[in-house]
C-alpha positions in Angstrom: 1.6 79.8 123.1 4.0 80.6 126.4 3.1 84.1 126.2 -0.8 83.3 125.7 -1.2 80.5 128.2 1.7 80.2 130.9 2.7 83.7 131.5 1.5 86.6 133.3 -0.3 89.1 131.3 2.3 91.0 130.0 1.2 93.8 127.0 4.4 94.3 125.8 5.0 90.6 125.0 1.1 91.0 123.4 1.6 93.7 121.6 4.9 91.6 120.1 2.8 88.9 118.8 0.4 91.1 117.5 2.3 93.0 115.6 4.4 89.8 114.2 3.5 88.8 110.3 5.4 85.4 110.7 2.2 84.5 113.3 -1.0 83.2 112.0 -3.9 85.7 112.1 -5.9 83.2 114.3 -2.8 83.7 117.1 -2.9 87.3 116.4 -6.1 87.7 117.2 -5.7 85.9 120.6 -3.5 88.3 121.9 -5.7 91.0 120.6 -8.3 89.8 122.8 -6.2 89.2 125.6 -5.2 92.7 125.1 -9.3 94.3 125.1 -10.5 92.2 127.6 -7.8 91.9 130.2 -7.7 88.0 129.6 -7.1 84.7 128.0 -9.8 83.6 125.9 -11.7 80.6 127.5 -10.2 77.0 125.7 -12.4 74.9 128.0 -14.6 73.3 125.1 -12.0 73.3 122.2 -9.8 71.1 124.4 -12.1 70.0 126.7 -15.5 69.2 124.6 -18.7 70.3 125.0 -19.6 69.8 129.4 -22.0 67.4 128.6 -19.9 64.8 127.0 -17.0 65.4 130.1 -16.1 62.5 132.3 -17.0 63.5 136.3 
């Protein structure tokens, strides 16, 4: 989760958890995005909820 969400981009640290079996295919695939798309995948409404129900 440091790598993903408190660190600089970094593709060597990426490419680390990608190619690590002890990680959860669901954390793999994170960094594998991160890698294609050049960043983080948006966790706004997983930790967030959906905007509607968000307090001002």
């Amino acid at each position: 989760a440091d790598i993903l969400f408190n660190q600089v981009r970094n593709e060597a640290d990426l490419l680390l958890l990608l190619e690590n079996p002890a990680l959860s295919p669901n954390w793999r695939q994170h960094a594998a995005y991160w890698l294609e798309h050049g960043t983080v995948a948006d966790w706004q409404r997983r930790l967030l909820g959906p905007e509607s129900l968000r307090l001002p």
